[in-house]
N, C-alpha and C positions, 0 to 999 in steps of 0.2 A: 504494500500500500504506500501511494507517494503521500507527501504531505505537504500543501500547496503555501508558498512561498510567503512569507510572513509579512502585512505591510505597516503594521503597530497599531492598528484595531486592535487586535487581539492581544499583544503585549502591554502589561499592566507599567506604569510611571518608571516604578523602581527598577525591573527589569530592562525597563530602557534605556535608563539612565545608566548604569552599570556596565550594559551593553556597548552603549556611548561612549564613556572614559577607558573601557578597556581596549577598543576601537575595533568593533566588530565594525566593518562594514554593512552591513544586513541591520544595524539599530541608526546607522545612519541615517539610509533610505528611508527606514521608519519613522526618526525622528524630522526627516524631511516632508515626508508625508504628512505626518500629523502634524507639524507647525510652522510648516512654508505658505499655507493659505493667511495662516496670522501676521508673520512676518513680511506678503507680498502687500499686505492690506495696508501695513502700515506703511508702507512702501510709497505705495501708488496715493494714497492719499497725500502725503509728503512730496511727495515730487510735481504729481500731477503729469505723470507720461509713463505708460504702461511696459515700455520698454524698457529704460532707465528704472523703473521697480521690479522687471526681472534679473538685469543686472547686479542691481543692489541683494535679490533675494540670493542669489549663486552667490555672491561676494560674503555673505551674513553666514550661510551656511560652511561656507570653505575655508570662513575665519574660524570658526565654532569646531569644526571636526581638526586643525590645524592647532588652536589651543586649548583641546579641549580639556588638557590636563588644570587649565587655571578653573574651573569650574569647581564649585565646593556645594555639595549638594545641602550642606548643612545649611549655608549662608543664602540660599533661595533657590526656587524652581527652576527648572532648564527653561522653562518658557519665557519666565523674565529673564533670565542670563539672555536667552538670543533676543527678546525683544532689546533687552542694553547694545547689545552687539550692534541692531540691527538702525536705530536711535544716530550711535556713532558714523555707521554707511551711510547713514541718508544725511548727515552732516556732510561728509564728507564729498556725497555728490553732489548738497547744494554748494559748499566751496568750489568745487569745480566748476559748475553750470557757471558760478558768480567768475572767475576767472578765463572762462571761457567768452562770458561776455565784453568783459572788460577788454581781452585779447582781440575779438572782433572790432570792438567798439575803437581800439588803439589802429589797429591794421587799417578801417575805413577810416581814422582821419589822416592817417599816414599816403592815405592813396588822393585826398583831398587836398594835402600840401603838395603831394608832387604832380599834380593835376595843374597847380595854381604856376606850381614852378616851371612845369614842361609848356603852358602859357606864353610863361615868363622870359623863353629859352629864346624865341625868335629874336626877340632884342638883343638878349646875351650873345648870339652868337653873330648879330650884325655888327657888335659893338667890339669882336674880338676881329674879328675883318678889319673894321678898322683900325683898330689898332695894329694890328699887322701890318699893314699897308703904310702905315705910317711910322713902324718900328722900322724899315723896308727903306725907309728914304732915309733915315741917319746915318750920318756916317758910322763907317765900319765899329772903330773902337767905343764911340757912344753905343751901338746896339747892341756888341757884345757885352759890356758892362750891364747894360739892363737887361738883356736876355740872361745873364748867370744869376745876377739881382732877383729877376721876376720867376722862371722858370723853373731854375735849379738852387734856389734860396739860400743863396751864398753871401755870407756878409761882406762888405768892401775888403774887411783883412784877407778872405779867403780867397776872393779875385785877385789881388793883390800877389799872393803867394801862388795863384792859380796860372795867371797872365806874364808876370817874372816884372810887371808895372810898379811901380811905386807906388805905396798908397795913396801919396797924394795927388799921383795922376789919374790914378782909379776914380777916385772922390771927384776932380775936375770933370771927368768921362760921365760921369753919373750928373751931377749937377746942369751938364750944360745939354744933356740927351732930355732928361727932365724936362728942361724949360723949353728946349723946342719941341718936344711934343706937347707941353703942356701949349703953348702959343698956336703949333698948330691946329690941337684939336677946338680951341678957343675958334681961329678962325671959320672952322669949320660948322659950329655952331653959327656964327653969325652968317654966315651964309646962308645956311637953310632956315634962317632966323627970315632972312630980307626974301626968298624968298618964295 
């Protein structure tokens, strides 16, 4: 005679319990059975998404059979031990839900500043034209001073030590590239000023 597979109707509290810390797998499924409907209930109401409360409930029970040696039968029912268990998951998948929005919430404004900026770029890179074009007509040792300056962010000392120039011809190169760029980007404004 077989004898059909136990699913914890028929096993009384304590035998379950017993079953459970000594890790029979078969008191698991039972103890699965008989208070996974409590534990998804509380779940689902807590969360409000019927998915995320089956996760939660596999998460409650896999913590439970995983410590189950912390369980002290003295000090309360298995039912309350896994609803505490189960209390702690659904905290923890509302921190997550709560971070996951914030994440979204951080990535959509991040896509909204570079939206503003890729906008922004058609000037910037009209503005770098011209300046090129206008690095382009200095003389040689002026452009080179400001292309180590601007490009390769070399302080004067280091042009200086880079070029085999004196510093203070370095300084002179930079000072007088400066001011005719700066004059000519000046005129160049006022040109498209007039019109």
């Amino acid at each position: 005679m077989t004898t059909a597979p136990r699913t914890g109707g028929d096993i009384d509290d304590s035998d379950l319990v017993a079953g459970f810390l000594k890790g029979d797998e078969a008191c698991l499924t039972a103890v699965h059975h008989r208070w996974g409907p409590l534990v998804h209930a509380l779940a689902r109401r807590s969360l409000g998404d019927a998915r995320e409360a089956e996760d939660v409930t596999q998460l409650v029970f896999l913590a439970a059979w995983r410590g189950r040696a912390g369980f002290a039968p003295d000090r309360g029912t298995l039912p309350g031990w896994l609803t505490g268990i189960a209390r702690r998951k659904i905290a923890d998948a509302l921190a997550a839900r709560t971070r996951r929005n914030e994440l979204v919430a951080a990535a959509g404004a991040q896509l909204l500043l570079r939206a503003e900026d890729e906008a922004a770029q058609p000037e910037a890179a009209l503005d770098r034209v011209l300046l090129a074009d206008e690095m382009s007509q200095l003389p040689a040792p002026q452009r080179r001073v400001l292309n180590l300056a601007f490009y390769d962010d070399l302080t004067q000392t280091q042009i200086a030590e880079l070029t085999g120039w004196p510093l203070g011809t370095v300084k002179s190169h930079a000072r007088r590239g400066l001011r005719r760029l700066a004059g000519r980007l000046r005129q160049d404004d006022l040109v498209e000023c007039a019109a």
